[in-house]
C-alpha positions, -999 to 999 in steps of 0.1 A, spaced: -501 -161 694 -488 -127 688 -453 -125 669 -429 -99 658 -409 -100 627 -385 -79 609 -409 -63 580 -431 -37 585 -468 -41 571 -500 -15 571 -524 -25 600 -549 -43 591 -573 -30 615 -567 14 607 -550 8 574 -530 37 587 -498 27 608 -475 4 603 -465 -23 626 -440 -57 629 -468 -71 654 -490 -98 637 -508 -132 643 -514 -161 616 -549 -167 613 -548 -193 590 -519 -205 573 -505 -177 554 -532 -153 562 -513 -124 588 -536 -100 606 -511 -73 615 -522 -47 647 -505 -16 655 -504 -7 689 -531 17 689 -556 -12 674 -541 -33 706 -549 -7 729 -581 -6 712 -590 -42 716 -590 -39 756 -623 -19 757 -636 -38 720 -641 -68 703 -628 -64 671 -637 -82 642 -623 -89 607 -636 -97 574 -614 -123 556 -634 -122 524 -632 -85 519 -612 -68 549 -641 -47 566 -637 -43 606 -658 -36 631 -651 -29 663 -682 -36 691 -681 -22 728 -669 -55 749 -694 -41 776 -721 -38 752 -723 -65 734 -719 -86 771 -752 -67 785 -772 -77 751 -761 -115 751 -787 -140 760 -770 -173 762 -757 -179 796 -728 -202 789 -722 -179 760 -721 -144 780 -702 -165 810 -675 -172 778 -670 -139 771 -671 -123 806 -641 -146 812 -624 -130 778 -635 -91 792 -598 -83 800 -588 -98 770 -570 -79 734 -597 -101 709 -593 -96 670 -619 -126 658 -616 -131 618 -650 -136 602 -658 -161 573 -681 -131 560 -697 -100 565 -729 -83 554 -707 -59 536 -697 -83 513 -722 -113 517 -755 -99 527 -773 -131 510 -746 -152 527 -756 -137 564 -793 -141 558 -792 -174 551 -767 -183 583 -794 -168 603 -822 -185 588 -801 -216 588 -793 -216 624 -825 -208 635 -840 -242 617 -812 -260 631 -827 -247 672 -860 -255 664 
């Protein structure tokens, strides 16, 4: 859920603007997003580090076309026309060990 306050805070998305629009992600953690970073988040999933506060934005159509998992892709086709900022545990910015062993992880867990 979207709010508006009172106080201004840098975007957390461009670091640039400054914005009253925000969203808890967890409690006490704000992600603030200016309106350009909303406008943004029609055509991309964005995503944010919470460990170290690198984004990344992906083309929604993009990353749809490359998806494998049915029920997956079908979840996010449903989202297409939606503004998505996901927060991420971790990124291989700041945990590159960290995202090797998810992958590895996950992959014993399929087998």
């Amino acid at each position: 859920m979207v709010e508006i306050n009172n106080s201004y805070k840098k975007c957390t998305i461009c670091k640039k603007e400054y914005t009253a629009i925000y969203t808890e992600v967890s409690p006490g953690v704000n992600i603030y997003a200016c309106d350009k970073c909303l406008e943004a988040a029609k055509q991309n999933f964005i995503f944010i580090c919470m460990e170290c506060g690198q984004v990344y934005f992906r083309p929604k159509k993009q990353m749809i076309a490359r998806m494998k998992d049915s029920e997956l892709k079908r979840a996010f086709m449903m989202c297409e026309d939606k503004q998505i900022i996901q927060g991420l545990d971790m990124c291989i910015q700041c945990d590159p060990q960290g995202i090797v062993d998810n992958v590895i992880s996950n992959k014993a867990a399929m087998c």
